[in-house]
N, C-alpha and C positions, 0 to 999 in steps of 0.2 A: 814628675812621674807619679800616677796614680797606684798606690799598691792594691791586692785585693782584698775583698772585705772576708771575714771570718769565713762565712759559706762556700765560699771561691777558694779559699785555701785548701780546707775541710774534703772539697770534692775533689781537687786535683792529688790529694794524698791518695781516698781512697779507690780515684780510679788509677794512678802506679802501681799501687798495691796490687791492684786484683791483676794488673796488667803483665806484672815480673812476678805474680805470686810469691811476694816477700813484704815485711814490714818494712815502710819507707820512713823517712821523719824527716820533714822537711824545716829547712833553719833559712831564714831572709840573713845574706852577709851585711851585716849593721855595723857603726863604729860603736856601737852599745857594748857590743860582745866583745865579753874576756877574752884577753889574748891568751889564757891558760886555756880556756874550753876550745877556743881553736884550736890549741894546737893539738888536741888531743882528738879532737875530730879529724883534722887536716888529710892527715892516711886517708879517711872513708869517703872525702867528700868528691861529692858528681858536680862542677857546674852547668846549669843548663838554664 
């Protein structure tokens, strides 16, 4: 799987944002990531 490079990420933020007129923050589910900061995101998270 190719992920996207910095610019590609960058742009799909700010066209959600402007899309749902709200601040989005987008996070890649990685086995990197803390299972504390999961879980404290877990409640908010969209996947798509």
């Amino acid at each position: 799987m190719k992920y996207p490079d910095f610019d590609s990420f960058v742009g799909l933020k700010i066209y959600l944002e402007k899309l749902f007129e709200r601040n989005v923050d987008l996070v890649r589910k990685r086995n990197q990531i803390k299972p504390s900061f999961l879980n404290r995101i877990q409640k908010d998270i969209i996947n798509v």
